[in-house]
VOKOL-61880 format. One record per residue (C-alpha): residue in three letters; x negated, y negated, z; residue number from 1. Coordinates in steps of 0.05 Angstrom, whole numbers, plus 5000, padded with zeros to 4 digits. Each point is the difference from the previous one (the first is absolute). Example, Ala and Ser with C-alpha at 12.3 -4.5 7.8 and 13.67 -1.06 7.14 Angstrom:
2
Ala | 4754 | 5090 | 5156 | 1
Ser | 4973 | 4931 | 4987 | 2
end
This chain:
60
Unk | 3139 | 8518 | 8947 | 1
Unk | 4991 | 5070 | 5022 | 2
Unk | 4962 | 5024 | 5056 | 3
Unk | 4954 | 5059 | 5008 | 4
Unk | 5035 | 5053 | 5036 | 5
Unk | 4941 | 5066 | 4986 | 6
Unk | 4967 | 5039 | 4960 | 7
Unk | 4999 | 5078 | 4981 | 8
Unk | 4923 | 5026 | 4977 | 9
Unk | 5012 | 5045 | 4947 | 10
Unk | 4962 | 5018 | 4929 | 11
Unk | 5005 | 5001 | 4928 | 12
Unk | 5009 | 5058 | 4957 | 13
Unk | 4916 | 4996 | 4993 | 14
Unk | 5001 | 5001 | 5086 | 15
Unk | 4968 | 4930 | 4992 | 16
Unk | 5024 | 4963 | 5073 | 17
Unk | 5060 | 4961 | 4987 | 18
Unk | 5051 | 4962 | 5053 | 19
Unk | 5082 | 4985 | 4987 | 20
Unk | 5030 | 4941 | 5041 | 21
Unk | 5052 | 4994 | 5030 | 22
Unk | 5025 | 4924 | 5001 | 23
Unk | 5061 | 4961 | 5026 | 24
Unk | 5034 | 4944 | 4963 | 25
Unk | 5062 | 4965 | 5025 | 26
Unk | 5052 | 5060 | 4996 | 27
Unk | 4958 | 5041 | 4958 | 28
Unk | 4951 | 5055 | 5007 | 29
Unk | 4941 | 5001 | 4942 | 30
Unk | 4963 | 5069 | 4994 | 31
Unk | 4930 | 4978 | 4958 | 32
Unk | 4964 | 5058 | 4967 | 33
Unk | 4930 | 5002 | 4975 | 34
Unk | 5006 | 4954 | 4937 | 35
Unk | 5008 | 5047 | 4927 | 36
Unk | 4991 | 5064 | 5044 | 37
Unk | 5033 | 5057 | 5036 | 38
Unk | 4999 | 5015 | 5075 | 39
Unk | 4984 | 5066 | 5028 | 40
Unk | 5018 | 5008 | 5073 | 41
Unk | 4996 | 5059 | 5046 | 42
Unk | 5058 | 5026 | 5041 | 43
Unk | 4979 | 4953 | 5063 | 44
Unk | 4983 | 4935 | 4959 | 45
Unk | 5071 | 5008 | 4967 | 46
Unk | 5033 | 5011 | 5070 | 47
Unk | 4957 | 4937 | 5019 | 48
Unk | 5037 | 4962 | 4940 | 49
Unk | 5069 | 5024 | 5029 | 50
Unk | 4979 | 4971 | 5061 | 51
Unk | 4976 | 4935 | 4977 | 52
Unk | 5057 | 4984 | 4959 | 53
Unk | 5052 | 5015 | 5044 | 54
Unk | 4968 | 4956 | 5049 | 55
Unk | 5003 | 4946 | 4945 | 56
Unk | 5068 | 5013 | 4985 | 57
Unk | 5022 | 4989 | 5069 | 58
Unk | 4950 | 4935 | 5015 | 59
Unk | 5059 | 4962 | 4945 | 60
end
């Protein structure tokens, strides 16, 4: 079952508020965008990302 490991506010391509989460199954990292849509991040939300994932990567 995978387990909540964060989340990264970002937006749509309309700016509507969206979120992408960052979860941890077993020996796998799952990146979940907003469902049917595109993410727009800035420069420090995709450095955030970077962040978030390598600390996912090295929780397996």
């Amino acid at each position: 079952m995978a387990q909540p490991h964060g989340w990264i506010d970002c937006h749509d391509p309309f700016g509507r508020d969206r979120s992408m989460t960052v979860l941890v199954a077993d020996d796998r990292v799952l990146l979940v965008a907003p469902p049917g849509e595109s993410a727009v991040m800035s420069v420090t939300q995709t450095r955030r990302l970077r962040a978030l994932l390598g600390q996912a990567a090295r929780r397996m």
